[in-house]
PAPAMI-738093 format. One line per field, with one value per residue: residue number from 0; residue in one letter; x, y, z of N, C-alpha, C in turn. Coordinates in pm, whole numbers, plus 50000, padded with zeros to 5 digits. Layout:
! PAPAMI-738093
kemar	NUM/...;
zado	A/...;
npx	X/...;
npy	Y/...;
npz	Z/...;
capx	X/...;
capy	Y/...;
capz	Z/...;
cpx	X/...;
cpy	Y/...;
cpz	Z/...;
This chain:
! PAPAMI-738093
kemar	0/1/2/3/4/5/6/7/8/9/10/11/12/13/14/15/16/17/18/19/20/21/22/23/24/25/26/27/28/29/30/31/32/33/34/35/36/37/38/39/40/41/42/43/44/45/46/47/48/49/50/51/52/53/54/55/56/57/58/59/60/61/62/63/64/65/66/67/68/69/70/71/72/73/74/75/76/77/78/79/80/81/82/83/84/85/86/87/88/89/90/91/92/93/94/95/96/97/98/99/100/101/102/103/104/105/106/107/108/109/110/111/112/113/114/115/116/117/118/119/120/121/122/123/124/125/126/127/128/129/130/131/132/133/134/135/136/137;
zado	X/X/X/X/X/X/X/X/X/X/X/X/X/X/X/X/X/X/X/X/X/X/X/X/X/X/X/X/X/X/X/X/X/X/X/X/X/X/X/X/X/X/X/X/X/X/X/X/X/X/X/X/X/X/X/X/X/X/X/X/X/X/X/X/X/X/X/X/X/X/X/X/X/X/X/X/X/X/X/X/X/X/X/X/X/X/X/X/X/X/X/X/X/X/X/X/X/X/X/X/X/X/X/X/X/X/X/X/X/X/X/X/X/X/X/X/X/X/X/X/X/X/X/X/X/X/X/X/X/X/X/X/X/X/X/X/X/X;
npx	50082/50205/50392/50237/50109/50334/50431/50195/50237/50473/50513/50417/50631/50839/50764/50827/51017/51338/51508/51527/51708/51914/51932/52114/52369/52412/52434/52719/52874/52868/52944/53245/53311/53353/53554/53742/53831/53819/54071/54293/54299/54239/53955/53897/53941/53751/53542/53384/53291/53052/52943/52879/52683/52495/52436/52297/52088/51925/51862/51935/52216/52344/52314/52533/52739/52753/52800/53066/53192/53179/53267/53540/53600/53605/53815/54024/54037/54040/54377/54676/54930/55057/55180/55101/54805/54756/54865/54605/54421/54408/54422/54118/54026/54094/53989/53681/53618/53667/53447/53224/53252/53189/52960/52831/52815/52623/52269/52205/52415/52556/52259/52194/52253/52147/51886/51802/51814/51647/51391/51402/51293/50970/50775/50859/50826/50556/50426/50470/50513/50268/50268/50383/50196/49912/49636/49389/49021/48749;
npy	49882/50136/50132/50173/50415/50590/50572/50673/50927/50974/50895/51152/51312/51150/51122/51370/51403/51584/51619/51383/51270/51447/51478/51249/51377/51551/51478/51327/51539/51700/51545/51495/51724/51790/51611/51649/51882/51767/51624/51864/51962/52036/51968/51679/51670/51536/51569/51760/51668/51562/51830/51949/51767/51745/52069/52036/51882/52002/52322/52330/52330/52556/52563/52375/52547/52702/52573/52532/52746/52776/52571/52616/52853/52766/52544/52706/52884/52706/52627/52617/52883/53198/53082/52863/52919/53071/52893/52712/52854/52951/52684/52636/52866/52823/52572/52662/52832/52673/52510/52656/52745/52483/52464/52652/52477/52452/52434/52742/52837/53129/53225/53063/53064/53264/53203/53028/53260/53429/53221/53240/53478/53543/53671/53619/53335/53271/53330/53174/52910/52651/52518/52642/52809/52883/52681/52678/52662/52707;
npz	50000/50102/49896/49673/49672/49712/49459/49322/49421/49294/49029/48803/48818/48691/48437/48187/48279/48301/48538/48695/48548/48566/48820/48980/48833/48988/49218/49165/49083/49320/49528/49391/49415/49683/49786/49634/49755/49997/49983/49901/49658/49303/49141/48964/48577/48436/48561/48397/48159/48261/48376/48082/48036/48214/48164/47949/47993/48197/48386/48626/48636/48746/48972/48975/48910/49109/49366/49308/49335/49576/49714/49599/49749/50003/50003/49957/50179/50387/50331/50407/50470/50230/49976/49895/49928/49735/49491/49516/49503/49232/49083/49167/49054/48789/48737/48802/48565/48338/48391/48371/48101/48008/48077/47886/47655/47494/47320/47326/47417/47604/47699/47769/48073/48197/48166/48381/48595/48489/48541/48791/48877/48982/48797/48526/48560/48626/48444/48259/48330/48365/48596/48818/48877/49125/49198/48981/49068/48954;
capx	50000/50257/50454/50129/50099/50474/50457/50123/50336/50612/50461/50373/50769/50880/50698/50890/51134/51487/51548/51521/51800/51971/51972/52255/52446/52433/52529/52814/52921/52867/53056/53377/53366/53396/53603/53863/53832/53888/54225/54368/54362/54123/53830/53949/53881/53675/53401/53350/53205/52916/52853/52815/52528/52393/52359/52200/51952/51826/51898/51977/52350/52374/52364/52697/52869/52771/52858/53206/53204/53136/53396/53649/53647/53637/53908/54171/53998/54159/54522/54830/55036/54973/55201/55004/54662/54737/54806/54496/54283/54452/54353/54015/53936/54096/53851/53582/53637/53668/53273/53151/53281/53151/52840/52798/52835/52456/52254/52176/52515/52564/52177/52096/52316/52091/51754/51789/51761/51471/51296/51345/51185/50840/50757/50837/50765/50360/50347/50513/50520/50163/50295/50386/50050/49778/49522/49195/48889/48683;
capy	50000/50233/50145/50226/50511/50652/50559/50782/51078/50998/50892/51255/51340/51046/51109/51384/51517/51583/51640/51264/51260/51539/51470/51178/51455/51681/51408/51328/51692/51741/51446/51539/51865/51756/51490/51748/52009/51764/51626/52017/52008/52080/51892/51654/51709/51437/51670/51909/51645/51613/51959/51969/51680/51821/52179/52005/51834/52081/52382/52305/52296/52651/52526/52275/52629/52807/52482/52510/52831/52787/52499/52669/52936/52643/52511/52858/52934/52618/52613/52768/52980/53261/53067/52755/52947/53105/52802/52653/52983/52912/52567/52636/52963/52724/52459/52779/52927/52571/52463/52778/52741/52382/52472/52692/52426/52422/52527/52804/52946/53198/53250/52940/53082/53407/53172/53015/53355/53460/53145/53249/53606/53536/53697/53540/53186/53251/53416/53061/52784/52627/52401/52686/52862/52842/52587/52723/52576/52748;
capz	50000/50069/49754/49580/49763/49701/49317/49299/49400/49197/48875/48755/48818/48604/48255/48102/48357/48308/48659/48667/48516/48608/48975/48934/48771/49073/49325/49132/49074/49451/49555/49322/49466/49852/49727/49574/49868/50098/49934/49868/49522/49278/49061/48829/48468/48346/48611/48321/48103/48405/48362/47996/48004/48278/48108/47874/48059/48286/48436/48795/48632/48762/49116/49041/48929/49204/49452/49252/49363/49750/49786/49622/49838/50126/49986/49959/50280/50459/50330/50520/50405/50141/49825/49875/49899/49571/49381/49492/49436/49079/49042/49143/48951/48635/48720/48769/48407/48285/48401/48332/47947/47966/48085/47789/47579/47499/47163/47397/47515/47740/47726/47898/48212/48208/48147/48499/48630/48438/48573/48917/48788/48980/48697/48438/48592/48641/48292/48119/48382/48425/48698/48922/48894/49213/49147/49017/49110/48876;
cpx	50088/50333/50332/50123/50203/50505/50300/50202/50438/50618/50476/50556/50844/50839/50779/50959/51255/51569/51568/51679/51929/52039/52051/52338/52476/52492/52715/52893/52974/52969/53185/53416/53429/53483/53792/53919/53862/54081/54284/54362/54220/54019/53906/53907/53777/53538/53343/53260/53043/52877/52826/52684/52439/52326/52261/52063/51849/51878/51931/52153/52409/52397/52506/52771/52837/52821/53030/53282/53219/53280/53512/53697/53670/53739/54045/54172/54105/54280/54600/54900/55011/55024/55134/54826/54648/54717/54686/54418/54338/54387/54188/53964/53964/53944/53707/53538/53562/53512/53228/53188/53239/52994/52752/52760/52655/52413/52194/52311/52513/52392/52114/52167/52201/51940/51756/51722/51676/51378/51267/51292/51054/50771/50673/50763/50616/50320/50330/50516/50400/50186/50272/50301/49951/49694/49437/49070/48768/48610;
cpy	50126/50230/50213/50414/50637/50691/50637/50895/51066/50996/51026/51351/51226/51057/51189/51469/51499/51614/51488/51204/51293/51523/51382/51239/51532/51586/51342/51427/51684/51636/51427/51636/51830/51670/51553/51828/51901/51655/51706/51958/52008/51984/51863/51646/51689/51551/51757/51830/51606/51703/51970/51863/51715/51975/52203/51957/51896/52191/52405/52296/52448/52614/52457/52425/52776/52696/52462/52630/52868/52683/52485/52771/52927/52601/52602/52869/52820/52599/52701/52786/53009/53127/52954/52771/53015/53027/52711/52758/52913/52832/52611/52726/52883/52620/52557/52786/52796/52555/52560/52825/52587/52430/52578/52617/52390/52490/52690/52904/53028/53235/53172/52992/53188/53381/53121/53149/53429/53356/53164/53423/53572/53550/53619/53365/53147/53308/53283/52946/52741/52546/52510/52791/52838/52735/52660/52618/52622/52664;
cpz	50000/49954/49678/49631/49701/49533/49280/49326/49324/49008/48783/48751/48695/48446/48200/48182/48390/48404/48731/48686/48531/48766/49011/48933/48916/49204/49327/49122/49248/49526/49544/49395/49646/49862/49735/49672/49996/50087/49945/49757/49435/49171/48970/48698/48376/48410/48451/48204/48162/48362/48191/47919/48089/48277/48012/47918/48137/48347/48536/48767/48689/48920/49113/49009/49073/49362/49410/49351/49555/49768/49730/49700/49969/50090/49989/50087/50417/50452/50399/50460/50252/50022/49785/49828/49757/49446/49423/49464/49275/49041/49034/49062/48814/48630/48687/48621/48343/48258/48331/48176/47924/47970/47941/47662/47525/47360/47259/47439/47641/47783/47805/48054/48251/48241/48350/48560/48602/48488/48670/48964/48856/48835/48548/48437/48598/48542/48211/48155/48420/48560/48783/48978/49015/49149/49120/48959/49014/48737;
């Protein structure tokens, strides 16, 4: 019963959603990253093909460059002494640039970085998203 139950709420997520899919992508991302940060050194390269299937798939790829972004500055933030904290700022702003030119990699370009933030536009989201509309009863 509760399987039945669990697979009624989940069903309606499962038909055509690339978040599905996507959300794999982001545990792996996230995993690399804490992975890297807690070695000292920085994300290894293969990461970047992650982010360019997951810019494809859905837009939640703006969260792995802003999680790139948080635990590199956890990562500079923990090393001693300045010449060490430089070459890891290095590494990581390389890795930075890097995603953030993979993530472009989209028929979209730099406009898909910009669309995220138009989605979270109130705005725009209740002009074009029926999902995130009130119910009406009418």
């Amino acid at each position: 019963m509760l399987v039945s139950l669990t697979w009624g709420l989940v069903a309606g997520h499962l038909l055509a959603r690339p978040h599905v899919l996507a959300m794999p992508l982001l545990v792996i991302w996230t995993a690399s990253l804490i992975r890297a940060c807690e070695e000292n050194r920085a994300p290894r390269l293969w990461l970047l093909v992650v982010m360019v299937c997951w810019a494809n798939l859905h837009g939640g790829f703006t969260l792995g460059l802003a999680l790139t972004a948080a635990f590199g500055a956890e990562a500079v933030l923990g090393t001693k002494g300045r010449a060490e904290r430089y070459k890891t700022a290095r590494r990581w702003a390389l890795f930075g640039a890097l995603s953030l030119a993979a993530a472009m990699l989209t028929p979209y370009g730099f406009k898909g970085l910009l669309f995220t933030w138009k989605i979270l536009s109130m705005s725009y989201a209740l002009d074009n998203i029926g999902e995130w509309l009130s119910p009406n009863f009418h």
